[in-house]
C-alpha positions in Angstrom: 3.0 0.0 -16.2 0.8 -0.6 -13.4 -1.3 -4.2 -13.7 -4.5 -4.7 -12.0 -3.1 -8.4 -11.3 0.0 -7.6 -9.6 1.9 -10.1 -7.8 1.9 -10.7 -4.2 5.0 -9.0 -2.6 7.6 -11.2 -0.9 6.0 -11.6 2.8 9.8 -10.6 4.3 10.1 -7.6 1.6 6.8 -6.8 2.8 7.1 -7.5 6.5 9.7 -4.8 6.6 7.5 -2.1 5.0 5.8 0.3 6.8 4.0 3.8 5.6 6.3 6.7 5.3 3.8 8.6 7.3 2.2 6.7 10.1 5.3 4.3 10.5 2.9 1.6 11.0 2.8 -1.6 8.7 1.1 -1.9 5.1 -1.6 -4.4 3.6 -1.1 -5.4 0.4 -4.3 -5.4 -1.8 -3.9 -5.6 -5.4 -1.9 -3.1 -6.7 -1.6 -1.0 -3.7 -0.5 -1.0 -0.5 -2.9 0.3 2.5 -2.2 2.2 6.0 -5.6 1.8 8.2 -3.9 4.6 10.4 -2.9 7.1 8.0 -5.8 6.4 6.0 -3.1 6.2 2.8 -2.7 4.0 -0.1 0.4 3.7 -2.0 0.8 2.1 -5.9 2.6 -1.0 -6.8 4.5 0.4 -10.1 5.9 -2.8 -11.8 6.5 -4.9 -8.6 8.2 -1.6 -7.0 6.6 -0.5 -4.1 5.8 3.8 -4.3 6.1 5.4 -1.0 5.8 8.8 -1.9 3.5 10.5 0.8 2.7 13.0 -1.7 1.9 10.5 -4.5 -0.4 8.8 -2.0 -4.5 8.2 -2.3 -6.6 8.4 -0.1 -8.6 5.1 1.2 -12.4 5.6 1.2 -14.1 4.4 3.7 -15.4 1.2 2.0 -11.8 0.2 1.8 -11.0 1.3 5.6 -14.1 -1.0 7.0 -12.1 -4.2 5.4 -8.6 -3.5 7.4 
């Protein structure tokens, strides 16, 4: 079950993230987690990170302007 008020990940679980697509590093906000290069967002499903490229939303540009 995703929750709006998902926990912070772990700083080093999240340090060593990086989108499955751009290979550049992700910003955790909420309940996702955002690429400003591959303009991807990727859900947090019960603390477990989904970084399925094809699963992916796309940011809108409100969202890109804040990375």
């Amino acid at each position: 079950m995703t929750d709006a008020t998902t926990q912070p990940l772990d700083p080093e679980f999240l340090s060593m993230l990086v989108c499955p697509e751009s290979h550049k590093p992700l910003v955790q906000r909420g309940d996702r987690l955002l690429c400003k290069e591959s303009g991807k967002a990727y859900r947090i499903v019960d603390g477990i990170p989904n970084l399925i490229v094809d699963e992916a939303e796309r940011i809108t540009d409100a969202e890109l302007a804040t990375l």
